[in-house]
C-alpha positions in Angstrom: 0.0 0.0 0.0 1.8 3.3 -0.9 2.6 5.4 2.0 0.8 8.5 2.9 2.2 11.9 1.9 0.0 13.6 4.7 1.9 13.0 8.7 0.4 10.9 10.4 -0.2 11.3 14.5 0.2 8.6 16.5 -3.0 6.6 18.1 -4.5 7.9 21.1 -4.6 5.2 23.4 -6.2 4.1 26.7 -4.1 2.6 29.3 -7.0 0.6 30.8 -8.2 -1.0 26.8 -5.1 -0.5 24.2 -2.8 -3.5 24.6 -1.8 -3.6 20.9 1.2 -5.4 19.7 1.2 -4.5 16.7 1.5 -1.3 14.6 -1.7 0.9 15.1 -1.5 3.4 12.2 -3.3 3.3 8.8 -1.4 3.5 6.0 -3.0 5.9 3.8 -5.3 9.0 5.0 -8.8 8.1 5.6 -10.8 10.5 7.5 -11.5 8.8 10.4 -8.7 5.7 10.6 -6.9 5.5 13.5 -3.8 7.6 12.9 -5.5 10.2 10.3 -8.6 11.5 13.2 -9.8 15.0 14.1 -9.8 16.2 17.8 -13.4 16.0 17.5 -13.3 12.3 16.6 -11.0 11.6 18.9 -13.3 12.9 21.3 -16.1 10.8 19.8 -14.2 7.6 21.1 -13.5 9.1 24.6 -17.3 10.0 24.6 -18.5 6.6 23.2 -16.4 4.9 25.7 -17.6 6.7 28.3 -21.0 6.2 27.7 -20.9 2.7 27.7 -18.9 1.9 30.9 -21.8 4.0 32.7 -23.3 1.1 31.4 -21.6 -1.4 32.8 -19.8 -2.4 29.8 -16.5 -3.6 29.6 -15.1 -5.7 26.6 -14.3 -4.4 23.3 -14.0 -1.2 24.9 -10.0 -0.4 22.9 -9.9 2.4 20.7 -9.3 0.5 17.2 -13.0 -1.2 17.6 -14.7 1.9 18.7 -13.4 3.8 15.9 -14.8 1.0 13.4 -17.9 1.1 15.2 -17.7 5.3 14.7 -17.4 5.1 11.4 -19.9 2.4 10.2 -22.3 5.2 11.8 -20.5 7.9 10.3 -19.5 9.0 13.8 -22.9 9.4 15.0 -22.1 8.3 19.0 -25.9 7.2 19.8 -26.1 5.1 16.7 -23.0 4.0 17.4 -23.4 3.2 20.8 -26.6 1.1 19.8 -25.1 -0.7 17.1 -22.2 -1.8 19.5 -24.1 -2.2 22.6 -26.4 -5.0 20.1 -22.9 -6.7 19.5 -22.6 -7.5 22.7 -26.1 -8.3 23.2 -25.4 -11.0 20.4 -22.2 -12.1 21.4 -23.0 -13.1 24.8 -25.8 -15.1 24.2 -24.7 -16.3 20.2 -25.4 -20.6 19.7 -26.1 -20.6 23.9 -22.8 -20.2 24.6 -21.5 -16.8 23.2 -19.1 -16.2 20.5 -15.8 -16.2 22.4 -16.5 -19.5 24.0 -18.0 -20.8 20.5 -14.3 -20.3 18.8 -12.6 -21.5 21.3 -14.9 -25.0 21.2 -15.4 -25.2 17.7 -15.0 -28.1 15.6 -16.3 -28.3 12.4 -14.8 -31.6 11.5 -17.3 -31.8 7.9 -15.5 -28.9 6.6 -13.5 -30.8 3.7 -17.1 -32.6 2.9 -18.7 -29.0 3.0 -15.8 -27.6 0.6 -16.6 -30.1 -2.1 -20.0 -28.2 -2.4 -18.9 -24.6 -1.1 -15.4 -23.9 -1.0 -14.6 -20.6 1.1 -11.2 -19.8 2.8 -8.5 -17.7 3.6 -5.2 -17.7 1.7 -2.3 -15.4 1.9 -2.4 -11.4 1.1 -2.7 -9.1 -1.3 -0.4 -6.7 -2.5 -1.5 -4.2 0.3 -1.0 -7.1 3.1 -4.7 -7.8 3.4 -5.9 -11.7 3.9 -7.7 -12.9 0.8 -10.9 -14.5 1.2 -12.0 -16.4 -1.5 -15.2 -18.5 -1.6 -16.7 -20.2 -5.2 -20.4 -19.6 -5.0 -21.2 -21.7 -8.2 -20.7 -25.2 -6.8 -22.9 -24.6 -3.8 -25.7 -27.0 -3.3 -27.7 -26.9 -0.4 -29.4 -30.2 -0.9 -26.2 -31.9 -1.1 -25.0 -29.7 2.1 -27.5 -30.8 4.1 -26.4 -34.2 4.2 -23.4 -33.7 5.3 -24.4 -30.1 7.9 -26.7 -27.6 9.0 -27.5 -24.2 7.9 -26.5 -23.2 11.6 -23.7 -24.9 11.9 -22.3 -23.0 8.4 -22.6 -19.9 10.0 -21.2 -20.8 13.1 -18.0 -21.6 11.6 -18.4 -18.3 9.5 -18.8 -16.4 13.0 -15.5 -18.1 14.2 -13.7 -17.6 10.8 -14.7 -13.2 11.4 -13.2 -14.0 15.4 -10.2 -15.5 13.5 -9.4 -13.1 11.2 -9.7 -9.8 13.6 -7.7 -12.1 15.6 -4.7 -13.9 15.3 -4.6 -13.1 10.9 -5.5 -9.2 10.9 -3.2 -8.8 13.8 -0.4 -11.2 12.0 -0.8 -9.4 8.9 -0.4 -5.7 10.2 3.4 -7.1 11.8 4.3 -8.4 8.5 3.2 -5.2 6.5 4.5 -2.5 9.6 1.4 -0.5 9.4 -2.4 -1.4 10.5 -4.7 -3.7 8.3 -8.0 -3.7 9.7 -9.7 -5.1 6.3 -9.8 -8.4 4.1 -9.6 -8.7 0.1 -12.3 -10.9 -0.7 -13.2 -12.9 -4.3 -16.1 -14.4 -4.9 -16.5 -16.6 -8.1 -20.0 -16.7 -9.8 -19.0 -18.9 -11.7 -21.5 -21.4 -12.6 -24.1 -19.4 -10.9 -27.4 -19.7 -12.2 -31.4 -18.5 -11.1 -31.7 -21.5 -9.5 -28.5 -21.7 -7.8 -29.2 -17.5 -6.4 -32.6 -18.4 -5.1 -31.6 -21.4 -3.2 -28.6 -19.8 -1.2 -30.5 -16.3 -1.1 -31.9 -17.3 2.6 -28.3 -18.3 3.8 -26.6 -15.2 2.4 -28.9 -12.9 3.4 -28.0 -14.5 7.1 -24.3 -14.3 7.0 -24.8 -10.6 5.5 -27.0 -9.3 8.5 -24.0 -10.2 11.1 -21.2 -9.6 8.7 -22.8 -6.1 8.7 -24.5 -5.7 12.4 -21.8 -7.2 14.1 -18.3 -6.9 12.2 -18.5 -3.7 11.0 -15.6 -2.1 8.5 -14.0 -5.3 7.6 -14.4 -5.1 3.9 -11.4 -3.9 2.0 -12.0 -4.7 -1.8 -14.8 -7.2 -3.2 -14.0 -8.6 -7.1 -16.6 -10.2 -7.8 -15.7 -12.7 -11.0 -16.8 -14.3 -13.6 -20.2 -12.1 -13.5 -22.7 -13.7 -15.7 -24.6 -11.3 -17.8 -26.1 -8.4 -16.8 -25.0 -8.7 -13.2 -23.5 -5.3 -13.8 -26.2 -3.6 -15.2 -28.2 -4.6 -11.7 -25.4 -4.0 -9.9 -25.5 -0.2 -11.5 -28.6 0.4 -10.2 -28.2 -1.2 -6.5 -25.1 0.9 -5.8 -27.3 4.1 -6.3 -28.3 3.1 -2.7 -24.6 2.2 -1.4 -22.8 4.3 0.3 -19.8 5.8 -2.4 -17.0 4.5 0.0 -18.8 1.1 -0.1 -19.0 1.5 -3.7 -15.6 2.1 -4.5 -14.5 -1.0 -2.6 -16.6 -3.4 -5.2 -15.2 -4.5 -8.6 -17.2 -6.3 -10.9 -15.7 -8.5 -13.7 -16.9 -10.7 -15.9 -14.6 -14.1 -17.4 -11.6 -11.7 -18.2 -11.0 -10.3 -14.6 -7.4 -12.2 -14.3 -5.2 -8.7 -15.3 -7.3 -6.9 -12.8 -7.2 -9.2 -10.1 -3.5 -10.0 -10.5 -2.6 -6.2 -10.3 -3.9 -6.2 -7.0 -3.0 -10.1 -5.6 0.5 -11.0 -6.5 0.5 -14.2 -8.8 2.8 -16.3 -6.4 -0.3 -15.3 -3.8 -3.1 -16.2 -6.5 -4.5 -19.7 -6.5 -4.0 -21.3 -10.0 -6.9 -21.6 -11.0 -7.5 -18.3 -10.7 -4.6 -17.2 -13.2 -2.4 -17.0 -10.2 0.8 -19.4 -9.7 0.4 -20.7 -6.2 -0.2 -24.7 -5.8 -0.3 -25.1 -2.3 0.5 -29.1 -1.2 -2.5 -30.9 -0.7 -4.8 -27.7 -2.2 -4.9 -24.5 -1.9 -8.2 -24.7 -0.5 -7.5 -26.3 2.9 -3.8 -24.8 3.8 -4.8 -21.7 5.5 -1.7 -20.0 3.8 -0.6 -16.3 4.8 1.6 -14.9 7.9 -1.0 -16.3 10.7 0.6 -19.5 9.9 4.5 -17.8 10.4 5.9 -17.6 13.8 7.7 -14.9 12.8 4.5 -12.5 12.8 1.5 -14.7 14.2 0.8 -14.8 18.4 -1.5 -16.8 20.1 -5.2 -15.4 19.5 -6.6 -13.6 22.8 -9.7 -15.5 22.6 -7.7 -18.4 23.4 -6.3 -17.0 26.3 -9.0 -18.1 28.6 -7.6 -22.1 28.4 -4.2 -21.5 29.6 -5.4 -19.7 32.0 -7.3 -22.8 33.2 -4.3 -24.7 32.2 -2.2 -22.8 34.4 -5.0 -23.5 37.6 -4.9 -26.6 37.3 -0.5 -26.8 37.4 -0.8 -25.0 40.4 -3.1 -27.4 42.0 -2.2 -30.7 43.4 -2.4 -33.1 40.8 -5.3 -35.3 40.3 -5.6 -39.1 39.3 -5.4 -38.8 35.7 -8.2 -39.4 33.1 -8.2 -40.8 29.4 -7.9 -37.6 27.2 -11.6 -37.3 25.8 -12.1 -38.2 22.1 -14.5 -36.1 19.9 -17.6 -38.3 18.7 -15.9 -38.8 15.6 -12.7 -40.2 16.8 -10.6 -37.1 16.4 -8.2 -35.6 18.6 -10.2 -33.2 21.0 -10.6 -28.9 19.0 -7.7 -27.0 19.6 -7.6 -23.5 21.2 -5.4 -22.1 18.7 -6.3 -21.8 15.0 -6.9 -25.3 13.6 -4.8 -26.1 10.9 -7.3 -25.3 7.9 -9.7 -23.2 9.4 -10.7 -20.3 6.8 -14.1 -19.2 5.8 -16.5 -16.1 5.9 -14.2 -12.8 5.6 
């Protein structure tokens, strides 16, 4: 991402909330990203966060997530306090257990199965340092699907794939770059994509829409849509006459000749194959979970998964108790990991 020719100031942060370790500035000057705020904005976060520790409030309180919330309300601080004060409504009462003990537990051992019908994961970065997203809409078959999963569960492991990228690849992805990446690059292929196929997934993306946009506000970098069939873009021009321009802007539409444009902004070596690209990752592209999360070098343990070693570290301080047969998942598998499993990548 080219550097900014404007200075930018450094991040205002809280003692009690900012624990960041990693770089905290936005690279290029974007009224309202952290690094590139007015006073008055500044003062919008202070006021925000004030507002809702009078309310007993006290997670997601740093200054990087109240600023996204800010800004997906155009720094109005009621709305913004009601759209983030219904986030963590939702997250503490999300699939009965709430979201951050939902990633931590996990295990969505179908998910190869699931890809053969819906492929959607993470791999590697653009050329700004962004994860790319991809997911391939036209093999999706929801009769097929529901053999092998449920609705809910697919969304579950979308909500733990948005959990996953704000935390440990957004995070692991800013140290690599040296500035902050709050956003993904996502592709979707239509591909294949018919009537049929759009009005039998309609139901299921309008789902995964509502929290991408309630709940995980500002996390959309750039959208290619490719392979658009036919007169996509002519509906497209008339729906983005109710988008917001900056939305707008993020969203390129390309029909079967997209490869020029899409390499010119996700290096070919980062690019699966098949999508003119050149990387061939061993046993698929789809299921390696590719990109700096996976480096030591630049990837930490999440913070929702923080919670277990704390248990862990309990239970080596108490005296030690007659040990138990490790449990087995139902399906034989070793028990879910805390940390990132090793192919987990869906929803951006």
């Amino acid at each position: 991402m080219a550097a900014s020719q404007a200075p930018a100031k450094e991040l205002q942060l809280d003692p009690k909330y900012d624990h960041y370790d990693y770089p905290t500035t936005a690279p290029t000057p974007q009224n309202g990203h952290p690094g590139h705020t007015t006073p008055e904005q500044d003062a919008q976060v202070y006021q925000l966060r004030s507002m809702l520790e009078s309310e007993g409030y006290t997670k997601d309180l740093d200054t990087l997530t109240l600023l996204r919330f800010l800004r997906a309300r155009k720094f109005n601080v009621e709305l913004a306090k009601q759209m983030f004060t219904d986030f963590q409504k939702w997250r503490e009462t999300y699939a009965g257990v709430g979201v951050e003990e939902l990633v931590r537990t996990f295990d969505y051992t179908e998910k190869p199965k699931v890809f053969e019908y819906y492929p959607q994961y993470y791999h590697k970065t653009d050329k700004d340092g962004r994860p790319v997203y991809i997911e391939k809409l036209g093999k999706v078959d929801l009769t097929a699907l529901g053999k092998i999963t449920s609705q809910e569960r697919m969304i579950q492991n979308l909500v733990c794939e948005y959990e996953k990228m704000a935390d440990p690849r957004l995070p692991a992805c800013s140290r690599k770059a040296g500035y902050l990446l709050e956003t993904s690059c996502t592709i979707t292929d239509l591909k294949g994509v018919g009537i049929s196929t759009a009005t039998s997934v309609y139901g299921y993306l309008q789902a995964i829409s509502a929290i991408s946009q309630n709940y995980y506000p500002e996390r959309l970098g750039k959208l290619y849509v490719i392979n658009a069939p036919w007169g996509f873009s002519a509906v497209f021009s008339v729906v983005k006459r109710f988008l917001d321009p900056v939305t707008v802007n993020k969203i390129h539409i390309l029909g079967s000749g997209y490869q020029k444009e899409l390499l010119a902004q996700v290096p070919a070596e980062n690019l699966p194959k098949e999508f003119g690209g050149t990387c061939q990752c061993e046993g698929g592209c789809e299921l390696s979970d590719a990109g700096p999360w996976r480096d030591p070098q630049w990837a930490r343990t999440p913070k929702w998964a923080k919670k277990e070693e704390k248990v862990e570290q309990t239970e080596a301080a108490a005296p030690p108790a007659p040990q138990q047969p490790a449990p087995i998942a139902a399906n034989g598998s070793e028990p879910a990991a805390a940390a990132v499993p090793p192919h987990a990548h869906v929803m951006s």
